[in-house]
C-alpha positions in Angstrom: 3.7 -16.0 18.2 2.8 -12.6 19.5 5.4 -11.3 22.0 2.9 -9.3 24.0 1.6 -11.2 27.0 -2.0 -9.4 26.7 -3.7 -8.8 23.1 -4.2 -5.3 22.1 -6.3 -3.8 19.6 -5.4 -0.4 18.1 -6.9 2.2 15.6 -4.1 3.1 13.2 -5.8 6.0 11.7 -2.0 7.3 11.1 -2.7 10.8 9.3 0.9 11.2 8.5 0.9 12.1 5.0 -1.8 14.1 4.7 -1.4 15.6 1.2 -2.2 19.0 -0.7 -5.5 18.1 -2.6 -6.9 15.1 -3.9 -6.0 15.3 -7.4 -9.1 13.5 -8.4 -12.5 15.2 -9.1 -14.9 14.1 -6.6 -12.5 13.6 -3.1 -12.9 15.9 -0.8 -11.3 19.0 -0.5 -9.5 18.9 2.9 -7.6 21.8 4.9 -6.6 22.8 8.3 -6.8 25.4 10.5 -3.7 26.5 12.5 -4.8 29.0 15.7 -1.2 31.6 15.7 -2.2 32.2 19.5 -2.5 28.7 21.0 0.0 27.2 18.6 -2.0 24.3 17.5 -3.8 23.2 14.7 -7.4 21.6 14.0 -9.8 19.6 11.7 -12.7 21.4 10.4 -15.9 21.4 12.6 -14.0 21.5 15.6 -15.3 22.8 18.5 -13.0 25.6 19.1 -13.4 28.8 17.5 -10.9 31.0 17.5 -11.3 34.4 16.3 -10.8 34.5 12.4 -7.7 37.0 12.1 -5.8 34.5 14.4 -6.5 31.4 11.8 -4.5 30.6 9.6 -5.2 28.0 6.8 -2.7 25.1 5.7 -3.7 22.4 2.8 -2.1 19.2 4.7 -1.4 18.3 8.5 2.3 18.1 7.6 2.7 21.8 6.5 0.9 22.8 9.7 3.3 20.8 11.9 6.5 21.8 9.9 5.2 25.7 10.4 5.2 25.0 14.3 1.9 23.5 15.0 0.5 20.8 17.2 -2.2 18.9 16.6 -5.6 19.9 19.0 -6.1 17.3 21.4 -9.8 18.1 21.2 -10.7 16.9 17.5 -7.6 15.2 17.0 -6.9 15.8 13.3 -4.0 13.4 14.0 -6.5 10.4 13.3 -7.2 11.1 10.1 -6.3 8.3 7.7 -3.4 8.4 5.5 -4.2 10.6 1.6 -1.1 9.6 -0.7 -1.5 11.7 -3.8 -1.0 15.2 -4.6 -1.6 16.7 -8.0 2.1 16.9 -8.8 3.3 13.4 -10.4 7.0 13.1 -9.3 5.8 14.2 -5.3 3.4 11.7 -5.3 5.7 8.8 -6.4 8.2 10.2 -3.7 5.0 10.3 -1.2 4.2 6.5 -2.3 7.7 5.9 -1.5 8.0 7.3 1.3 5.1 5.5 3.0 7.0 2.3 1.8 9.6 3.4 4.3 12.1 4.4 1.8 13.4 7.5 4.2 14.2 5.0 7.2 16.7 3.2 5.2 17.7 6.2 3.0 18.6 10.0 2.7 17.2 12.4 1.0 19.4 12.5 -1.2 19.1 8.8 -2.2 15.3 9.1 -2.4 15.9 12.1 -5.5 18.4 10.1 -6.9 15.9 7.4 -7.3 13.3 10.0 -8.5 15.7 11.2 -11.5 16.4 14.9 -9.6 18.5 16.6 -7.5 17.4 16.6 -3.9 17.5 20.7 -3.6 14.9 20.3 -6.8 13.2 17.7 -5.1 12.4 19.5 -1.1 11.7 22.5 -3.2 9.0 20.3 -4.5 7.7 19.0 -1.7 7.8 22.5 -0.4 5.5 24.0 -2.9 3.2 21.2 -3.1 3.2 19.6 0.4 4.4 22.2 2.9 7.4 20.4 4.3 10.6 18.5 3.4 10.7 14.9 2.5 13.0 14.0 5.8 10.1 16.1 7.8 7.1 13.8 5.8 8.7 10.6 7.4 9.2 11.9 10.7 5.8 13.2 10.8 5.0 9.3 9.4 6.6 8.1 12.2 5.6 9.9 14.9 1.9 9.7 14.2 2.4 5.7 14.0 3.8 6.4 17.7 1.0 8.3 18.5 -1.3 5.7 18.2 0.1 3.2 19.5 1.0 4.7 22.9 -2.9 5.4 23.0 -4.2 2.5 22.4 -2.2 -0.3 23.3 0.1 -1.2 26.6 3.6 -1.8 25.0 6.2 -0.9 26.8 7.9 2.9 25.1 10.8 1.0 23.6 8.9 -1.3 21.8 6.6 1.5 20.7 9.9 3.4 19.6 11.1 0.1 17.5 7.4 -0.6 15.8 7.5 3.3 14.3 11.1 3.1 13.0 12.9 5.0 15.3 16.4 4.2 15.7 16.0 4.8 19.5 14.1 6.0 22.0 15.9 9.3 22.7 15.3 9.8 19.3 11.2 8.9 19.5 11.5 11.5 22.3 12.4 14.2 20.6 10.6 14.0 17.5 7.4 13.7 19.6 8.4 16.5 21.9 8.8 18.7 18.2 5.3 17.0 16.8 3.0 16.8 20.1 4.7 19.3 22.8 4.6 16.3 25.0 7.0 13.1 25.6 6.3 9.9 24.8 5.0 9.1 29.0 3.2 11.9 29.2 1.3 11.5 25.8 0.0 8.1 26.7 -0.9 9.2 30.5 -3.4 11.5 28.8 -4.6 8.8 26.9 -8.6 8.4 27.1 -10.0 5.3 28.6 -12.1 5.0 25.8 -9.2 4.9 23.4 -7.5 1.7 24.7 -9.8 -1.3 23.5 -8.2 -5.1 24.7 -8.8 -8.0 23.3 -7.2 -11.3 23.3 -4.3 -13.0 20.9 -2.2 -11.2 18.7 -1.6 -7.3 18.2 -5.1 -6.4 16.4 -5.1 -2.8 14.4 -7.6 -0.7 13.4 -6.5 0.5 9.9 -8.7 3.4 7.6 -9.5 4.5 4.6 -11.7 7.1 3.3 -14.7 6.8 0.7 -16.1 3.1 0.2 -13.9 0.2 -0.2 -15.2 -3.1 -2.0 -13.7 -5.8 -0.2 -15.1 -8.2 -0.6 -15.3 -8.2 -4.2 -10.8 -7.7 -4.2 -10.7 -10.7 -1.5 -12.7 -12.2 -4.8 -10.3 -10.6 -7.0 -7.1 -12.0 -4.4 -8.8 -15.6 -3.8 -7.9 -17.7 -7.0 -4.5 -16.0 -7.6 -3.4 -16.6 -3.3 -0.2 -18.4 -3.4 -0.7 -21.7 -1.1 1.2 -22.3 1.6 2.0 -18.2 1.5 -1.5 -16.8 1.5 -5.2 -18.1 1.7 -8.6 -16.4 1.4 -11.0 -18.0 3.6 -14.5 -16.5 3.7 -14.0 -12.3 4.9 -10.2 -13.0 5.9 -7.2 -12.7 4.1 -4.2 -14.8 5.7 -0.7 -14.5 5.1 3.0 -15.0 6.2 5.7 -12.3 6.6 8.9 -12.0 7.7 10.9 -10.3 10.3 14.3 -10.1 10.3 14.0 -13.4 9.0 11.8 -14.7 11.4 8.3 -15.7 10.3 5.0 -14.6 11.7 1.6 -14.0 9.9 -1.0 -11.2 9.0 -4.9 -11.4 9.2 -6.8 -9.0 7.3 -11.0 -8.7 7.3 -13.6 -6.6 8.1 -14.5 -5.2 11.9 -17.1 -7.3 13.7 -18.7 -4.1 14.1 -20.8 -3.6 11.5 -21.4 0.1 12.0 -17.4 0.7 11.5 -17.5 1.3 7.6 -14.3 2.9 7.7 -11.7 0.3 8.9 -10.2 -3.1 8.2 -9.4 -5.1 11.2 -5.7 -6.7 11.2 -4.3 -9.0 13.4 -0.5 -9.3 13.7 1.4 -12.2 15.0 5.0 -11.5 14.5 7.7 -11.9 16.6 8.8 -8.5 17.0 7.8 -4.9 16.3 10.3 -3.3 14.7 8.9 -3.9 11.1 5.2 -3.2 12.3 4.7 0.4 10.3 5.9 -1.0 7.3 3.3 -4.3 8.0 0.7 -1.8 8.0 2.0 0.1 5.5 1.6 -3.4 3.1 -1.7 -3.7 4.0 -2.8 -0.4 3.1 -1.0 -0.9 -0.5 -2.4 -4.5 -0.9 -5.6 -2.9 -0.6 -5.7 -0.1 -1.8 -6.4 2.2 0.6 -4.5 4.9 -0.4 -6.2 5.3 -4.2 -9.2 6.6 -4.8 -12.0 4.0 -6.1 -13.3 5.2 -9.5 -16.3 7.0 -8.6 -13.9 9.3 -7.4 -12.1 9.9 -10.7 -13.3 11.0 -13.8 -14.1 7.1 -15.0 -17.8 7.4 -12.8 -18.7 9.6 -16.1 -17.6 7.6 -18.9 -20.4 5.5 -20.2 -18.7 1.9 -21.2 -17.6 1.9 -17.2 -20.4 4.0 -15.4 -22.6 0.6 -14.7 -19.8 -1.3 -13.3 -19.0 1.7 -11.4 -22.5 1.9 -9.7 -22.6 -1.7 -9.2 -19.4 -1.8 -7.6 -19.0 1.4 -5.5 -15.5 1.2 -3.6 -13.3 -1.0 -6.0 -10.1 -0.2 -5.9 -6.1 -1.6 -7.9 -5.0 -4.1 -5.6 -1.3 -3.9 -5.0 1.7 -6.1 -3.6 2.2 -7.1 -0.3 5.7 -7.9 -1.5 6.6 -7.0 -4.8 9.1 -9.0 -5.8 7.1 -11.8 -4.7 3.8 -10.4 -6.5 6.1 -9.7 -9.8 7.0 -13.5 -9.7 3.5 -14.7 -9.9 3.0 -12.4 -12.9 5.7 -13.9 -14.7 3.9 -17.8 -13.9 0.9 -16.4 -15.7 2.3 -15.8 -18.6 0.3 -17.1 -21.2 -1.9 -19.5 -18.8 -5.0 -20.0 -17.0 -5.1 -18.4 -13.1 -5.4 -21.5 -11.9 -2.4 -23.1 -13.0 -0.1 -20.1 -12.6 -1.3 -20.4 -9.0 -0.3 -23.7 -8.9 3.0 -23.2 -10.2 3.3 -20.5 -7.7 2.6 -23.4 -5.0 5.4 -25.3 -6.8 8.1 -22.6 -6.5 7.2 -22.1 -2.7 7.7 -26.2 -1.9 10.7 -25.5 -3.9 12.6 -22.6 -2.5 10.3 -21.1 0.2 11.3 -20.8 4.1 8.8 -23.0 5.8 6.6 -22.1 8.8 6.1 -23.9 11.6 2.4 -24.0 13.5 0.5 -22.2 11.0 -1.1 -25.5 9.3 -4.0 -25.0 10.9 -4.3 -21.2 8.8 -3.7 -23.1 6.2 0.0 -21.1 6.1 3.3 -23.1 5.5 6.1 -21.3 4.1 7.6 -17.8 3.5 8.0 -17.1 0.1 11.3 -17.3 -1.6 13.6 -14.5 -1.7 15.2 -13.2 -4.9 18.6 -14.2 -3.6 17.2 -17.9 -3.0 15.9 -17.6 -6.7 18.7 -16.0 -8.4 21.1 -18.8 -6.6 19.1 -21.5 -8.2 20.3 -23.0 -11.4 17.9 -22.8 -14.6 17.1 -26.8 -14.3 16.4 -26.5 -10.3 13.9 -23.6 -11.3 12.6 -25.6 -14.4 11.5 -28.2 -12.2 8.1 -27.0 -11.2 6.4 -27.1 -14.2 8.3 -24.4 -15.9 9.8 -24.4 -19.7 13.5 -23.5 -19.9 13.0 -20.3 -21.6 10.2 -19.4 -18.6 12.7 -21.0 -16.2 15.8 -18.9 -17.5 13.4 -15.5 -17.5 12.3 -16.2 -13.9 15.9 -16.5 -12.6 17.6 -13.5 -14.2 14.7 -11.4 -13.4 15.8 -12.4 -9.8 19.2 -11.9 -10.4 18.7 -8.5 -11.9 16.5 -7.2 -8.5 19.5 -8.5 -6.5 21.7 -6.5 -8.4 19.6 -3.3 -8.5 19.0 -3.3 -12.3 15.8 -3.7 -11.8 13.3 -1.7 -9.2 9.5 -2.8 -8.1 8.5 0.9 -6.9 6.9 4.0 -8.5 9.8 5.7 -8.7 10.4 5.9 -12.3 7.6 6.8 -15.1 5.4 4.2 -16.4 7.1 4.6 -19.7 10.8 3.8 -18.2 9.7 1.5 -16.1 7.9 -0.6 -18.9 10.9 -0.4 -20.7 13.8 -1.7 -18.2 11.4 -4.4 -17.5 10.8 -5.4 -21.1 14.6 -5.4 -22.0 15.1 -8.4 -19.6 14.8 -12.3 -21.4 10.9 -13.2 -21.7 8.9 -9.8 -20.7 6.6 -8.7 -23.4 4.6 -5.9 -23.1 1.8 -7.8 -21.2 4.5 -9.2 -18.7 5.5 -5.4 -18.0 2.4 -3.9 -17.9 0.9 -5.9 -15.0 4.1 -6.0 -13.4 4.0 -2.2 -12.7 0.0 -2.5 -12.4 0.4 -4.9 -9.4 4.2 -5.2 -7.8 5.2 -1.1 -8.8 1.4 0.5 -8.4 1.8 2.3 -11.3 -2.0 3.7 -11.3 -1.8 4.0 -15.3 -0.7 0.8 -16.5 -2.6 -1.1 -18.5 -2.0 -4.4 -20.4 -4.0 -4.1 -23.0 -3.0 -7.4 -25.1 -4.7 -9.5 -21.7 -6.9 -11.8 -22.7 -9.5 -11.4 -20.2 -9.6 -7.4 -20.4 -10.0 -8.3 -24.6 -13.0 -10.8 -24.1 -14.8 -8.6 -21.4 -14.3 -5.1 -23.7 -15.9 -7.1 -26.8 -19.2 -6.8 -24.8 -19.0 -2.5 -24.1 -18.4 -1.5 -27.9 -21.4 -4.2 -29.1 -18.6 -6.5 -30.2 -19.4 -10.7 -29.9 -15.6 -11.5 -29.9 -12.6 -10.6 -28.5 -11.1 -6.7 -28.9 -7.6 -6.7 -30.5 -5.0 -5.4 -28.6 -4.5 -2.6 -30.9 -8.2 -1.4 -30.2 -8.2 -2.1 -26.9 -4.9 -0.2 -26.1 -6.7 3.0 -28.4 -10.1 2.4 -26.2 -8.2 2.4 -23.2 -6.4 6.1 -24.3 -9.9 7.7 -23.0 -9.4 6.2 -19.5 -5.8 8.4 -18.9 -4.5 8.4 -16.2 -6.4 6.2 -14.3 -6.1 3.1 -16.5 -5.5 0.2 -14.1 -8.5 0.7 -12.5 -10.7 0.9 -15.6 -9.0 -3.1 -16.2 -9.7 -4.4 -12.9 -13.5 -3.1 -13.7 -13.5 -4.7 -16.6 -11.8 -7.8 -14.9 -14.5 -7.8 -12.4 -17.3 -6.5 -14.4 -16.9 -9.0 -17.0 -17.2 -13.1 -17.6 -13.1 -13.3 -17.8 -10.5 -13.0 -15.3 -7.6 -11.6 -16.2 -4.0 -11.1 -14.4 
């Protein structure tokens, strides 16, 4: 299914949104230096050293590049990986949505509209905390994506312009020309030999992250809840379908062969175009969590009742949504049942409505899964006939019908608060419903369903308790855990006897 005629692999080290700070105690503390006479800018412990008074120092790649600097082609700072938080609340949301891709469909204006502000509020925002505009965080997004792949891979310079989001390749040209100081050709004839790395099948990526990452205790985490037919978990690989432009391909996601490359996951793409591969590896990164710190960089590595699980489990990190409509969907099936039926009612509703796949049986792939427009089309009884209940039925297919119509957003973009409460004024969403909802499809990193059953049994334990916590306690507990409450629950998911979600 891979439209390249050789396989390439790629390192998509992207650092396009590197932020202010890490908000959380224990990241590191990262800054850049940008040299006023050679116009470019550099990682710390680079080899150059220019003379102090000509230095000056910027907290993110992005305010260095939107002051007028390039990035060293010595150390490269370009390849560091992606940070997506900054200690401001609203920028960060905007940042999260950003990376989604919201500024290739969107203006500015449209992206502060979202966020509740004006946009003139909003760039002054991302002025003071960031160092550049919103519009100028995409580009930079984009063009770094570019960069990379013109390094390390042999696609032709349209299709490199397509797979970063560019509308065109006169447009890739001069945003690169403004970033790098070089075009597009003359970027990937400097390429090292070293940086191109071939292998067969499929488009294969490089992506990073910093600190540890637990994989494979989330592929454990991922493995009972996959959706058959639309994802499986088979040993270290995570499979899945995708869509582009309504044509169906498949992902791959595991760790390097390599075992002394720590900092990566290996992703192989078979799609049947590029123009959506960004935001592909912009899913991956959110599925996995690689742009949120894992708790023993917050301040949950000191609290006693967590500090074990913690140490046990260095590198655990929120899983998010591939898709989140599609993840929101599978919350809703587990209302109120076991994982393992909600997965099979999941499997159900995928037979039922999902776009199947041809010649991915043997991945153990076989449909798309359903849009919201296939959903919401359905009538109550067609929906009911998986398994469901009417009421569950009826709840399923206006929740479709109200993120058709816009009434309802899967994004960061509101408060937890707000976004709790739109959610919970649709037909059968409870608190529980709403909470995981924005813990998994929205990546609300403060969510918390406390009245889960599994997060009750496996607190008992921490407070000396033989039963079950009650909600009410749990949800006072969990007040101590602020703001980094969703990943105190999957610790206490995985750290316990009971699964939860």
């Amino acid at each position: 299914m891979c439209p390249c005629r050789v396989g390439h692999t790629v390192s998509m080290d992207t650092a396009t949104l590197e932020q202010l700070l890490a908000s959380q105690p224990g990241a590191p503390r990262r800054g850049f230096n940008a040299v006023r006479t050679t116009g470019i800018y550099c990682r710390d412990g680079c080899a150059g050293r220019p003379r102090a008074h000509n230095v000056t120092r910027y907290p993110t790649a992005v305010a260095a590049e939107a002051a007028g600097y390039r990035p060293c082609l010595l150390c490269r700072p370009d390849r560091l990986p992606d940070r997506t938080t900054s200690p401001h609340e609203m920028v960060e949301r905007a940042l999260v949505l950003i990376t989604a891709g919201t500024l290739d469909e969107e203006t500015e204006d449209a992206l502060a509209a979202r966020l509740g502000v004006t946009s003139r509020h909003l760039r002054r925002l991302f002025q003071e905390h960031v160092g550049a505009t919103p519009a100028f965080v995409a580009r930079s997004r984009r063009a770094h994506f570019a960069r990379r792949l013109l390094d390390e891979t042999d696609l032709r310079i349209t299709d490199v312009a397509g797979a970063s989001g560019f509308a065109s390749v006169r447009q890739m040209n001069r945003v690169m020309r403004d970033v790098f100081r070089f075009t597009p050709a003359e970027l990937r004839s400097r390429r090292r030999q070293r940086d191109r790395l071939v292998a067969d099948g499929g488009l294969r990526l490089r992506v990073p992250f910093e600190g540890h990452l637990a994989f494979e205790e989330l592929l454990a985490y991922l493995r009972p809840r996959a959706i058959p037919g639309v994802e499986v978990v088979e040993g270290g690989t995570y499979r899945r379908t995708t869509s582009t432009h309504g044509e169906p391909g498949a992902i791959e996601v595991s760790r390097p062969s390599d075992t002394h490359d720590e900092r990566h996951l290996q992703v192989v793409a078979h799609l049947p175009a590029w123009t959506t591969l960004i935001d592909d590896v912009a899913r991956v990164r959110r599925l996995f969590g690689l742009d949120t710190p894992p708790a023993e960089a917050t301040p949950l590595a000191e609290d006693p009742l967590l500090a074990p699980s913690i140490e046990a489990r260095p590198g655990l990190r929120v899983p998010g949504a591939w898709d989140p409509f599609e993840t929101a969907v599978r919350v809703y099936l587990g209302q109120q049942i076991s994982v393992s039926r909600a997965t099979n009612l999941a499997g159900r509703l995928v037979e039922a409505f999902g776009q199947p796949v041809a010649g991915l049986q043997e991945l153990g792939l076989t449909h798309v899964f359903p849009s919201a427009a296939a959903i919401a089309d359905a009538s109550v009884e067609d929906v009911r006939s998986i398994g469901l209940t009417v009421a569950r039925a009826r709840a399923i297919r206006e929740f479709a019908l109200a993120y058709v119509e816009e009434r309802i957003h899967l994004d960061a973009a509101a408060p937890l608060d707000e976004a709790t409460q739109a959610l919970e004024a649709l037909p059968g969403v409870g608190p529980w419903t709403a909470q995981m909802v924005a813990l998994r499809a929205m990546g609300h990193r403060d969510a918390f369903p406390a009245g889960d059953l599994g997060l009750r049994r496996n607190a008992g334990p921490l407070l000396g308790e033989t039963d079950a916590l009650d909600a009410g306690a749990l949800e006072e507990l969990a007040e101590r855990w602020r703001p980094h409450r969703a990943l105190a629950a999957l610790h206490l998911w995985v750290g316990g006897s009971s699964a939860g979600g």
